[in-house]
N, C-alpha and C positions, 0 to 999 in steps of 0.2 A: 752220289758224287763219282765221277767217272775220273780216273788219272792216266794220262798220254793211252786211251781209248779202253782201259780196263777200269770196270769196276770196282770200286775199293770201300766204298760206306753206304748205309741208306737207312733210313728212318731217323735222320737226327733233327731236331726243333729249328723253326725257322729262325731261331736268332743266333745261330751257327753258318746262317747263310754268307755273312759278309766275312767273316775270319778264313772261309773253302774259298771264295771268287778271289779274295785277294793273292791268294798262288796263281798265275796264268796258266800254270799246267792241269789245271783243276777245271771241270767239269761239272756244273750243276743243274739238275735238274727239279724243279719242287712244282709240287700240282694241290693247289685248291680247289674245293669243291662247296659250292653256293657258300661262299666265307662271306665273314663280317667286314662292317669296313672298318672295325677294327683290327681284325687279320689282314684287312688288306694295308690296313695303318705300318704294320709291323713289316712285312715283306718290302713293303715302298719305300721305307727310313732304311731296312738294310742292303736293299741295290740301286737308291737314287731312282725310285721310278718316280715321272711327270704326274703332278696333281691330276692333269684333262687329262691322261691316260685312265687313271685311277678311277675317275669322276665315270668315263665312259664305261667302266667296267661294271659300277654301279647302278646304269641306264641299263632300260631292257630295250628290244626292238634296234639295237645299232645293227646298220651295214655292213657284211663282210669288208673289207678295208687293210690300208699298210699306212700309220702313221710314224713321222720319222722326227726322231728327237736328239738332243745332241746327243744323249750316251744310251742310248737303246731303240730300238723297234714296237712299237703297241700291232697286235694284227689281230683283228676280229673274224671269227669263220665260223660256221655253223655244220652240226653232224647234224643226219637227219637217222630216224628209226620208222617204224610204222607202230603204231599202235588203233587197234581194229579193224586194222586195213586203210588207216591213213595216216598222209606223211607226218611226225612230228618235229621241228628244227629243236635243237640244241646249241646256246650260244660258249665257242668256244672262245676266251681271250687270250693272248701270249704275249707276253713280256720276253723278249730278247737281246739279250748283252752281250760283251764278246764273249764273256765265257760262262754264260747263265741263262737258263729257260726255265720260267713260270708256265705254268698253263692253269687257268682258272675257268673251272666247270659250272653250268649253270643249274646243274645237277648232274648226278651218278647216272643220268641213262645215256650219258656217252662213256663207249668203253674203252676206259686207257687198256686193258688188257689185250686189241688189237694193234694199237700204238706199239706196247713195248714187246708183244711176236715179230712186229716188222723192224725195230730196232733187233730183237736179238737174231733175225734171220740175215741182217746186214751189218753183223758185229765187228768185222774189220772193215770198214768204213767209219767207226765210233773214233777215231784218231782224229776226222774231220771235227768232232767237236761240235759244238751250237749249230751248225750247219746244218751237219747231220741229223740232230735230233730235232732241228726245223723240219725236213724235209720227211722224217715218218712220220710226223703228225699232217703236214698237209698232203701225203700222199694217204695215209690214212683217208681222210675225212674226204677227200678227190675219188678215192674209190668205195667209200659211201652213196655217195649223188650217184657213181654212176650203175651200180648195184640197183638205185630204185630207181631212176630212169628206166634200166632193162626191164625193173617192175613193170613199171607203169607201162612201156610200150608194149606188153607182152597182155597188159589190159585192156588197152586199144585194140590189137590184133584181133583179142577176142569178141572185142565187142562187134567189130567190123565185120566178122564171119556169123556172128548170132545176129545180123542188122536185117538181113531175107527173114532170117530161122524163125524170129521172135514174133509168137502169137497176139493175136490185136488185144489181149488180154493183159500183157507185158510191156504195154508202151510205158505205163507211167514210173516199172521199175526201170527200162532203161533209160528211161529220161531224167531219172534222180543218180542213176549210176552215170550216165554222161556228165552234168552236173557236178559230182562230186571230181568228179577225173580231171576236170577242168581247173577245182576250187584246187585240187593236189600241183595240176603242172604249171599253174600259176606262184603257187606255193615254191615249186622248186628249183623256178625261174628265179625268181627273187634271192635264193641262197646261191644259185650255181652260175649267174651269169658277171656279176662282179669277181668271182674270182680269177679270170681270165684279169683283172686287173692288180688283184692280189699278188699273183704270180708272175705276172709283167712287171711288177713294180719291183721286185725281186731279182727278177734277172736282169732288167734295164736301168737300176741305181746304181754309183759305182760307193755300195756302203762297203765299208770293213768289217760291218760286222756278220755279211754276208757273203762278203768278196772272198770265195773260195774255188779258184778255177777248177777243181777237181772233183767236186758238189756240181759245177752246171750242169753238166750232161742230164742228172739227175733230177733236178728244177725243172730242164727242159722237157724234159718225159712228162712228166707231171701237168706240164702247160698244156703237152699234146694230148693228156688227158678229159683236161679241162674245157679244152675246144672240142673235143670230141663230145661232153656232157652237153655243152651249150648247145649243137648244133642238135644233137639227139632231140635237147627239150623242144626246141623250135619244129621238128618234124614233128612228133606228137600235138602238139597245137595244130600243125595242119590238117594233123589225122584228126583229132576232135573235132577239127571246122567242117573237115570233110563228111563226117559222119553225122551233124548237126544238119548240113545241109540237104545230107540225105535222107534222114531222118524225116526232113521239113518236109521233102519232095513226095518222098512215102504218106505222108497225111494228106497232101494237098490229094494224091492222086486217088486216095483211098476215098476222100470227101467227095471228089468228084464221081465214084463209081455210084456210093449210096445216092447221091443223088439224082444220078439216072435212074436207078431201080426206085424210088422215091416218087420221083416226078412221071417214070412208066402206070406205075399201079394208080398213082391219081389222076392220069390219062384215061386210064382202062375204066377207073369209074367214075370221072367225069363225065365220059358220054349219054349213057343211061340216063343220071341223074339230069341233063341239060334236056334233054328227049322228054323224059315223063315231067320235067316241070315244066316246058314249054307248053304238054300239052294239057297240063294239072291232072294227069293221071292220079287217081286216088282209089282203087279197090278193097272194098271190104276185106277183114284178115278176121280167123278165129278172136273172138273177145271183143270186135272193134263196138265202142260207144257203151263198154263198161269196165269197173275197176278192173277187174279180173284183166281184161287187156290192155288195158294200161299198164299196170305192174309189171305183168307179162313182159313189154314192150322196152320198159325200163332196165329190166334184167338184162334183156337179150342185149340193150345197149351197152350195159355196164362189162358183160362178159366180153364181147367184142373188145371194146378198147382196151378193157386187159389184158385180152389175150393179143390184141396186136404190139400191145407195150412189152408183154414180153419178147413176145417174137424179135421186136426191135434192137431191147435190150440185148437181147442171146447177143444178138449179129453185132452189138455194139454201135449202131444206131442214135440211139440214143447215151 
């Protein structure tokens, strides 16, 4: 519980919540983590939170979003992490009143502890109130995206500079690493391009419970964040497209080399073989018109084709 932007209580049970919001000079902040909807029972009877609020928090897979109620704000956002090297979203939800913030975690792998560095690194600014501590968590969680976008594009680059490098042996890892990059900025399209409406919805309402002329400047930073994430993801998709197509281009052209060197060598022994069958050339050979050359004959077949299956293989031919 923050009073006129200082500090003054914290760890007390949520059924203390409604006795602190009832002073206006009081400041609350309370964070749930994967709660029941019994805890969420209890939170919602003590700040009047909306059942469809409630109801949403209990769904998984909801849209970033700013839903508006008569005496609060619902806002859905999502952190992302990496785990193995790919993106994971985390659904964050917020409860907003004039003088109270919930935040309800869909697990612990989003870290309020970056949350409350960027509140205490902006500690007189904490007078703004609810505003305020709106605005470190969506800057937070804004400069998440853009953290693994820089990821990601910095994974493209690479891939686009190893696209010559990589040996005909490596195709089918970078075609499951393009693949994945894809499955990732599709992923992080979907979390990062609604919030540009999140954050518009914010600056272009004229809510009270928002309406802090001395907070916009700060929103708007954030917005220009957030258009800057979008526009990043979208260049990456072109860099994917572009390197897919190049990718394509590289095999067409690669297919077409083998099979001049292909179509050369059965050139080369086409001719002979049209020559001596035309004229049924047939000369005796060591063994001819017994087993022993037979066998013989069979071998020397057998060795042949697998030795040109390798050869092929080596060259990846086949």
């Amino acid at each position: 519980m923050y009073r006129n932007g200082v500090l003054e209580k914290e760890g007390f049970p949520v059924e203390e919540v409604s006795d602190h919001v009832a002073d206006p000079e009081n400041v609350v902040w309370f964070d749930l983590c994967a709660p029941s909807p019994e805890q969420l029972a209890v939170i919602s009877e003590e700040l009047g939170l909306h059942e469809l609020a409630i109801e949403d928090v209990l769904s998984d897979h909801e849209r970033p979003k700013v839903d508006v109620y008569d005496h609060h704000l619902f806002v859905t956002v999502y952190g992302l992490y990496l785990e193995a090297g790919r993106i994971v979203p985390v659904e964050v939800d917020v409860f907003v009143t004039k003088n109270a913030l919930v935040t309800v975690r869909e697990n612990d792998r989003f870290d309020l502890g970056g949350v409350l560095r960027r509140w205490d690194s902006a500690s007189r600014m904490a007078c703004h109130g609810v505003t305020f501590l709106l605005h470190g968590l969506l800057d937070h969680v804004v400069d998440q995206h853009f953290d693994l976008v820089q990821e990601l594009d910095g994974q493209v680059e690479a891939m686009e500079e190893s696209l010559f490098a990589q040996s005909v042996r490596d195709g089918r890892a970078l075609q499951q690493s393009m693949y994945l990059l894809r499955k990732d900025t599709t992923k992080l399209r979907r979390v990062t391009f609604p919030m540009r409406e999140v954050i518009g919805t914010l600056l272009r309402r004229d809510e009270d419970l928002v309406a802090d002329p001395a907070m916009k400047p700060y929103y708007e930073d954030v917005y220009d964040h957030v258009l800057r994430v979008t526009e990043w993801v979208e260049s990456i998709r072109d860099m994917l497209a572009n390197v897919r197509e190049t990718r394509l281009s590289q095999q067409g052209f690669r297919l077409n080399e083998i099979m001049k060197r292909v179509t050369s060598w059965a050139a080369i022994i086409a001719v002979p073989t049209a020559i001596t069958g035309f004229y049924g050339q047939n000369v005796p050979y060591p063994g001819s018109g017994t087993p022993l050359g037979f066998w013989t004959s069979t071998v020397l077949v057998a060795l042949a084709s697998a030795g040109l299956y390798g050869v092929f293989k080596k060259k990846d031919w086949l």
